[in-house]
N, C-alpha and C positions, 0 to 999 in steps of 0.2 A: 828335019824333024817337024813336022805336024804339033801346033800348038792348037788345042781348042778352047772355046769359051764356051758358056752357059747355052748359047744359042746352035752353035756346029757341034756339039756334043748331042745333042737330042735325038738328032736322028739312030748314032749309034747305039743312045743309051735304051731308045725303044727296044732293042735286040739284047739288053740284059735285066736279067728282073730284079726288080725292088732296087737298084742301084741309082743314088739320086748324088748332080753336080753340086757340091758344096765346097765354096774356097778355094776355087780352082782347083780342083779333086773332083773324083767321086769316092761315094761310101755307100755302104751297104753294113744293115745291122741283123743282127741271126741269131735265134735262139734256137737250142739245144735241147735234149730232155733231161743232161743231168751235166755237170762239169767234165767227165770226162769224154764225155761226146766234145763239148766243145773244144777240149786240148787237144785230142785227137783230130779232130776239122783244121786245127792250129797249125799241127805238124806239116799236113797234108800242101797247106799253103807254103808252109816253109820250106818244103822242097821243091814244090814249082818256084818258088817265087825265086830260090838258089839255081834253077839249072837257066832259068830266063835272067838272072842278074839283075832284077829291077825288084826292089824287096817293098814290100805294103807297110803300114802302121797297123798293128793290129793290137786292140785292145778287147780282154777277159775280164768278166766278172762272171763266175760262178756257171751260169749257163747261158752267157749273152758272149757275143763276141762283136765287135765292131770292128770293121776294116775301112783303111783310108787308101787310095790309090792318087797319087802325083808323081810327076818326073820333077827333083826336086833342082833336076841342075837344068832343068827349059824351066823353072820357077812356074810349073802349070802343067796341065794334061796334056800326055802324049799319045803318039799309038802303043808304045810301051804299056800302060795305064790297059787301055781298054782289050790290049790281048792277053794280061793277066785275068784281068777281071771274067773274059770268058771261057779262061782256065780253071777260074775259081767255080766257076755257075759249073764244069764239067764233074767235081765234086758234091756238087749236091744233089 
């Protein structure tokens, strides 16, 4: 399994938008036009992130949703991580 840092991450993260390395993660923040846009975007991740097995941190306010992507048992970024992530860009 592929561990990346701050540094081996960049090239892939150039190929997903607004997704920035934080804490050995990456995250991406998203606004909505009203709450239930965002719940619905919620779901949408919840079933990808169930048929891949690798679940996100995903946090809701109102019309903001923030997602957090780590592989928490390599304690850092996997390829796991980054084929979610452009799972997630194929929903927006």
């Amino acid at each position: 399994m592929n561990v990346y840092n701050e540094v081996t991450a960049q090239p892939i993260l150039k190929d997903l938008n607004d997704w920035k390395f934080n804490d050995n993660g990456i995250e991406k923040k998203l606004v909505f036009k009203n709450f239930s846009e965002a719940l619905g975007f919620i779901v949408q991740v919840g079933i990808l992130a169930e048929k891949q097995g690798h679940h996100p941190e995903l946090f809701n306010v109102y019309n903001k949703v923030n997602i957090r992507l780590a592989t928490h048992d390599a304690d850092g970024l996997t390829d796991k991580d980054f084929t979610l992530a452009k799972a997630i860009e194929g929903l927006l």
